[in-house]
C-alpha positions as CSV (number, residue, x, y, z in Angstrom):
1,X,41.6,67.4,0.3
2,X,40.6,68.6,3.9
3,X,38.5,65.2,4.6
4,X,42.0,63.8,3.1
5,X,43.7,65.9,6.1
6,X,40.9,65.3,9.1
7,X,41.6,61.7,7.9
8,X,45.5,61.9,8.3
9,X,45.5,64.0,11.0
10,X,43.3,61.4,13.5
11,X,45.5,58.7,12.9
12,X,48.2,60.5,13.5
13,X,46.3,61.1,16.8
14,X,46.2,57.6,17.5
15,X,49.8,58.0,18.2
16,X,50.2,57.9,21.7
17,X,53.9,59.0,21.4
18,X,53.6,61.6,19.2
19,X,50.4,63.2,20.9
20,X,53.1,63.8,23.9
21,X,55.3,64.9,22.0
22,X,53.3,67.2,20.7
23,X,52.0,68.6,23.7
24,X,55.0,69.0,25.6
25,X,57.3,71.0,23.1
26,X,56.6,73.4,20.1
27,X,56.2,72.7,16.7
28,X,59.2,73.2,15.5
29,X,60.6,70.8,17.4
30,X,58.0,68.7,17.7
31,X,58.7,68.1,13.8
32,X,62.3,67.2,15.4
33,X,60.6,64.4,16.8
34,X,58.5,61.2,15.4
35,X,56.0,63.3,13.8
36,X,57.3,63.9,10.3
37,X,57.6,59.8,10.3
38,X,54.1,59.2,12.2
39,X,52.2,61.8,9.0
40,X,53.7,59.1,6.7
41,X,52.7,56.6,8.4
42,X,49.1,57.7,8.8
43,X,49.3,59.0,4.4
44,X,50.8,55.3,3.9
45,X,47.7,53.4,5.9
46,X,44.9,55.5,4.8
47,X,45.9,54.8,1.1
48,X,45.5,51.6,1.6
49,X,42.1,51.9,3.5
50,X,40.8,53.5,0.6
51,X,42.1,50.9,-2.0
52,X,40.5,48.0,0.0
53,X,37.1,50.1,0.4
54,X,37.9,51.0,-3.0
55,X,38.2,47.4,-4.1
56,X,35.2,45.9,-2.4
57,X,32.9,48.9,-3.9
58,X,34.4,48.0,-7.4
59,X,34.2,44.1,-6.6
60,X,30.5,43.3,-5.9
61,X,27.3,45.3,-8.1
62,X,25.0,45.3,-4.5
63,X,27.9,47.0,-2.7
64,X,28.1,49.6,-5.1
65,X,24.3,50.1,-5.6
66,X,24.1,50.8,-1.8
67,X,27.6,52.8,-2.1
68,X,25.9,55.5,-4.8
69,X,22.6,55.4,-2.9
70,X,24.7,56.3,0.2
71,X,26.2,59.3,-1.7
72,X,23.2,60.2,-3.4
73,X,21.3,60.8,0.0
């Protein structure tokens, strides 16, 4: 879950918007703001960065032989 969160939280850092409004007010009202909306948007396209990793590891044998080798080293 906190790979899930780093994951989440640096696209929501891509947010040029939100990374000003989060450094010029608190945040409290910094959740006033666009970044409730910005940490949906950033849960929304993560999901589906997983499902087409997902998809392409599940797709093709070689891709997943050199996926579980990853993981295994």
């Amino acid at each position: 879950m906190l790979n899930y969160l780093y994951t989440v939280a640096d696209k929501v850092g891509e947010n040029e918007k939100v990374m000003r409004q989060i450094k010029n007010n608190t945040p409290e009202q910094a959740f006033l703001g666009d970044f409730p909306q910005a940490v949906d948007e950033a849960v929304m396209d993560s999901s589906e960065a997983q499902r087409n990793q997902m998809m392409q590891i599940l797709s093709s044998p070689q891709i997943a032989n050199g996926f579980a080798r990853a993981v295994l080293d």
